[in-house]
C-alpha positions in Angstrom: -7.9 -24.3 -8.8 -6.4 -21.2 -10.3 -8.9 -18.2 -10.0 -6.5 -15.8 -11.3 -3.3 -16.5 -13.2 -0.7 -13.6 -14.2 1.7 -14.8 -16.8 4.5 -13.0 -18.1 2.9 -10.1 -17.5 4.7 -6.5 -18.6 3.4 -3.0 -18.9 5.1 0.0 -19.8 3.7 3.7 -19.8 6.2 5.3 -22.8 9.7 4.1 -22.3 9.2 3.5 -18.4 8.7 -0.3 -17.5 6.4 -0.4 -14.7 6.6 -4.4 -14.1 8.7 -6.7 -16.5 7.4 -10.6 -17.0 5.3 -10.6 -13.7 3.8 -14.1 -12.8 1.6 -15.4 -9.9 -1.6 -17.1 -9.3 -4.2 -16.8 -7.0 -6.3 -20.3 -5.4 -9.9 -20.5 -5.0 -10.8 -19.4 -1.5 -7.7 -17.9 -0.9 -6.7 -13.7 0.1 -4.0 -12.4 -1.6 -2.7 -8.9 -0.8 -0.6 -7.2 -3.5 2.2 -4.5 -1.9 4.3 -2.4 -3.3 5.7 1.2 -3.1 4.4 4.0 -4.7 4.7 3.7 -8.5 5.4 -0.1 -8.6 2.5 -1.1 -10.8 -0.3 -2.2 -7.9 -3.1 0.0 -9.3 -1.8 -1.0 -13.1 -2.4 -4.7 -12.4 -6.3 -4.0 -10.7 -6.6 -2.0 -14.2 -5.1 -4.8 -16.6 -7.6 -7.3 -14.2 -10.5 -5.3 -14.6 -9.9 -5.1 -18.5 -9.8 -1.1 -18.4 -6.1 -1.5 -19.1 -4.6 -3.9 -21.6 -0.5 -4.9 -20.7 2.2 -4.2 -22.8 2.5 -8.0 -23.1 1.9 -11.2 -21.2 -1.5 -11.9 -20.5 -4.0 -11.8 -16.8 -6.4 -14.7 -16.9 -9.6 -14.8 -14.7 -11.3 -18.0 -14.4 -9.6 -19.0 -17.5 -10.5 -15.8 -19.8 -8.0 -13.3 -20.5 -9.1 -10.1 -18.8 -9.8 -8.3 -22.4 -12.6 -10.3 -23.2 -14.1 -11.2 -20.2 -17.5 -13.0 -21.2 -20.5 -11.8 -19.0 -20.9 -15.1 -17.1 -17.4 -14.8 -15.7 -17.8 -11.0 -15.4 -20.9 -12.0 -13.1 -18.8 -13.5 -10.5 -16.5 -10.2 -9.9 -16.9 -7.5 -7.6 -14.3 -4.5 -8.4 -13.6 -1.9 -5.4 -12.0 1.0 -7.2 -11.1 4.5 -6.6 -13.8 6.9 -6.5 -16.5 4.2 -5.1 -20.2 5.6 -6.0 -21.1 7.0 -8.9 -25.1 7.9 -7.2 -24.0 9.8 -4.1 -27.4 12.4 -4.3 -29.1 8.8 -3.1 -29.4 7.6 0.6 -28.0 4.1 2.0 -31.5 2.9 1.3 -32.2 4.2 -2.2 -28.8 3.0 -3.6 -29.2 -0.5 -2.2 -32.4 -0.5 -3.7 -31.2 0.8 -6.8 -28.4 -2.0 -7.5 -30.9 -4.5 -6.1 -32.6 -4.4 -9.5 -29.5 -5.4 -11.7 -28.3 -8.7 -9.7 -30.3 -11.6 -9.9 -28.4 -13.2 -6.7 -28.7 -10.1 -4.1 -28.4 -10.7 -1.3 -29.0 -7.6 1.3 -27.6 -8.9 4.7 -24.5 -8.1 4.6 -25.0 -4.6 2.8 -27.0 -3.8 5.6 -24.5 -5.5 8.0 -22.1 -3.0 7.3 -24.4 0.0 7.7 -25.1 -0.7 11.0 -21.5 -1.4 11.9 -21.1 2.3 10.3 -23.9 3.4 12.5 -25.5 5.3 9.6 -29.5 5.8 9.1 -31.2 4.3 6.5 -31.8 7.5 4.9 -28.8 9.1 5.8 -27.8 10.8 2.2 -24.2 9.3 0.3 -23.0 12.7 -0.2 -23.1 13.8 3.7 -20.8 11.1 4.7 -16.8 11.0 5.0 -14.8 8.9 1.9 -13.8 5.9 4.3 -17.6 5.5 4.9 -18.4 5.6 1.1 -15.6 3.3 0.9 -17.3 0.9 3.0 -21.1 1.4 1.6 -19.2 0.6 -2.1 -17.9 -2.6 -0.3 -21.3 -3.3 1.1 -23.1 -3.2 -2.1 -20.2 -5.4 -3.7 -21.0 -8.3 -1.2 -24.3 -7.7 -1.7 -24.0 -9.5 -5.4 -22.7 -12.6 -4.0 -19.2 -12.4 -5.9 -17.2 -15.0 -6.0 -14.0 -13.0 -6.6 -13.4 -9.3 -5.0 -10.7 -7.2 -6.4 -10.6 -4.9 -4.3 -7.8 -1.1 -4.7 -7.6 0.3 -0.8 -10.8 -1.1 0.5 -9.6 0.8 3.9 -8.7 4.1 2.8 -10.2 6.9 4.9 -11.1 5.4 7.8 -9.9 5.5 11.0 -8.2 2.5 13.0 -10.9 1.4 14.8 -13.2 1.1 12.2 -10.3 -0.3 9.8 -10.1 -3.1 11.9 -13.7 -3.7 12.4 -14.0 -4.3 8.9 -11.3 -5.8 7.9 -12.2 -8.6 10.6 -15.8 -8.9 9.1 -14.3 -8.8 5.3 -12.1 -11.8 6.4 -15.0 -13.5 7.9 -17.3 -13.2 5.5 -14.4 -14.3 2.8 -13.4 -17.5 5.1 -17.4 -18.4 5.4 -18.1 -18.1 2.0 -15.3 -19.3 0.7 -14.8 -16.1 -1.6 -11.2 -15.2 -2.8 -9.9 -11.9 -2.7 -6.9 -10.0 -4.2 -6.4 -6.4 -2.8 -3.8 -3.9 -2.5 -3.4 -1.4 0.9 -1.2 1.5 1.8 -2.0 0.1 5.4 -0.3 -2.8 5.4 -1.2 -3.4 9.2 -4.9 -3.8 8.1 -3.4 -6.6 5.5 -1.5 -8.7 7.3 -4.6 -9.2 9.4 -6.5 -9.5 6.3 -5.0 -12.0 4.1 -3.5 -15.6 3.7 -0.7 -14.8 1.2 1.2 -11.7 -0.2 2.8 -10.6 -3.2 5.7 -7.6 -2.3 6.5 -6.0 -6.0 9.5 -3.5 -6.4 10.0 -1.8 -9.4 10.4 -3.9 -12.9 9.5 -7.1 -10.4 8.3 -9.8 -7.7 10.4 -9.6 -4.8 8.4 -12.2 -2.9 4.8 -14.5 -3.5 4.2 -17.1 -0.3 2.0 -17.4 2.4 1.6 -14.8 5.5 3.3 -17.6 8.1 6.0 -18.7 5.3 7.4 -15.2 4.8 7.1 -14.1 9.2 8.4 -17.4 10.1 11.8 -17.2 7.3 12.5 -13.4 7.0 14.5 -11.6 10.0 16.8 -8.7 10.7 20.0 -9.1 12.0 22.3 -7.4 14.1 25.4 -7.8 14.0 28.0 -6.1 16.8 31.7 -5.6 15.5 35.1 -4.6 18.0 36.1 -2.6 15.6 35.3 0.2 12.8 34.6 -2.2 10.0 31.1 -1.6 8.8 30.9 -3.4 5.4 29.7 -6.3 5.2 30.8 -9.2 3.1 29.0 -9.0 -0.7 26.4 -11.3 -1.0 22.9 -11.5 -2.2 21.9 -13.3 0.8 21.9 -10.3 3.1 19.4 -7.6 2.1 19.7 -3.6 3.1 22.6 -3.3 5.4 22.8 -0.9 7.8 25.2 0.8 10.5 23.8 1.7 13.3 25.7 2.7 16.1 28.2 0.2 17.0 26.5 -2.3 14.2 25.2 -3.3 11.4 21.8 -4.4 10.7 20.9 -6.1 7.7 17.8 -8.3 6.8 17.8 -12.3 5.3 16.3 -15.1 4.7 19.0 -17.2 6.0 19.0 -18.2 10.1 21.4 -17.1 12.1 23.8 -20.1 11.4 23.7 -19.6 8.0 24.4 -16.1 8.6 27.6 -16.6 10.9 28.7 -19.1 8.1 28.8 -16.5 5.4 30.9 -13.7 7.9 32.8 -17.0 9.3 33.7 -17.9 5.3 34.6 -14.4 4.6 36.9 -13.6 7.7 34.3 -10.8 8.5 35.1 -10.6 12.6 32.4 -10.1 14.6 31.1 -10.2 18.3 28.0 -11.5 18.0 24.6 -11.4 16.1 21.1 -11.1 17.4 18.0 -11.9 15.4 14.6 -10.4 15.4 11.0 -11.6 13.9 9.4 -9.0 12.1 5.8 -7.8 11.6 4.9 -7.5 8.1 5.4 -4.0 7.4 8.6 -4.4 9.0 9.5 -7.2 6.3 8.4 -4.6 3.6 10.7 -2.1 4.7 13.6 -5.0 5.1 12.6 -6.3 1.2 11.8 -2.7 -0.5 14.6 -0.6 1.8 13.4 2.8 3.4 13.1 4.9 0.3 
């Protein structure tokens, strides 16, 4: 089952296209992590999901509604985690969760207070003493608190430091995986995501790039180095070989293809070479192979 369905989906700000006829869906139970450089459209399509932004054209469908008319039942089963967290920051950890206690019928306080102790904050501690990662995380907290069944959630990690980025992003995963709640976030820190979630979605400008599953896209995508005897640093044209390179005495140059395949293509265009190495890649690695350095 579809929880989220993207089709077609463009939006334009002016004359600049952010993201031309973008299409993905997201399964029940599953985390999804949506990465992109700087200006690519991720915080456009949390807006366009979260109906405070409608698309130039093509439509986002949660649970079946298009996000412009979201009824309240379905609204109900969202938790948004957006820039600028808590509105209430005169309150204290305590007041606040007692505060949005009194609008959710399905509350549930555990793993608010879950958080707070992982955060090592006093119950009375005051919102508007505390760093923005913290506030990050009590915004979180009070989100899982509802009982959502489906968490957008725009740089849940922001502002805080590795250790506790990694504390929480193991809890977020296990709480998700337990509870079989589905997630689609965005990061900056795409370490923290590719502990986080099952399957990504790497977005460059005007388009998808890539949509598959964490192990699909580690398992298929590699750099290559290729060592030459001579001066001849261009590589053959082709679409299979992504970003080239010369480094040194070399060339390397990212794919999809194995290292067969990849001596086939030279081999079939008289390209000469010594010999090629491979190398599997870390996730923010294979952003940097897909998207290029700048």
């Amino acid at each position: 089952m579809n929880i989220i369905e993207c089709i077609n989906l463009t939006h334009k700000y002016n004359n600049k296209t952010i993201f031309s006829n973008m299409n993905f869906n997201v399964e029940k139970g599953k985390i999804l992590g949506l990465l992109g450089k700087n200006g690519t459209g991720k915080s456009t399509t949390i807006n366009i999901m979260n109906g405070f932004l409608k698309p130039t054209s093509g439509k986002c469908l949660i649970y079946g509604e298009n996000t412009q008319q979201l009824s309240p039942k379905t609204k109900a089963k969202i938790g948004f985690l957006i820039e600028g967290h808590i509105q209430y920051s005169f309150m204290t950890i305590k007041q606040i969760e007692k505060f949005y206690s009194r609008f959710y019928p399905n509350w549930e306080k555990e793993p608010y207070w879950e958080l707070m102790s992982k955060l090592n904050v006093a119950p009375k501690q005051k919102i508007s003493t505390m760093s923005y990662g913290q506030r990050s995380q009590i915004a979180l907290g009070l989100i899982l608190a509802q009982d959502p069944d489906l968490l957008i959630l725009d740089d849940f990690s922001m502002g805080l430091d590795p250790g506790y980025r990694r504390l929480f992003v193991e809890y977020l995963r296990d709480y998700a995986k337990t509870k079989n709640k589905t997630i689609f976030t965005t990061s900056h820190i795409i370490q923290d995501m590719e502990k986080l979630i099952d399957d990504v979605i790497i977005i460059d400008y005007n388009k998808v790039i890539t949509h598959q599953s964490i192990n699909n896209l580690t398992n298929s995508f590699k750099q290559f180095t290729i060592n030459t005897p001579n001066n001849n640093f261009t590589l053959p044209h082709s679409n299979l070989l992504i970003n080239a390179e010369v480094k040194h005495q070399s060339i390397e140059c990212y794919s999809f293809c194995n290292k067969q395949e990849i001596e086939s293509i030279l081999n079939n265009n008289n390209f000469i070479f010594n010999s090629i190495s491979e190398k599997q890649l870390n996730l923010e690695d294979i952003f940097i192979g897909l998207t290029g350095k700048y």
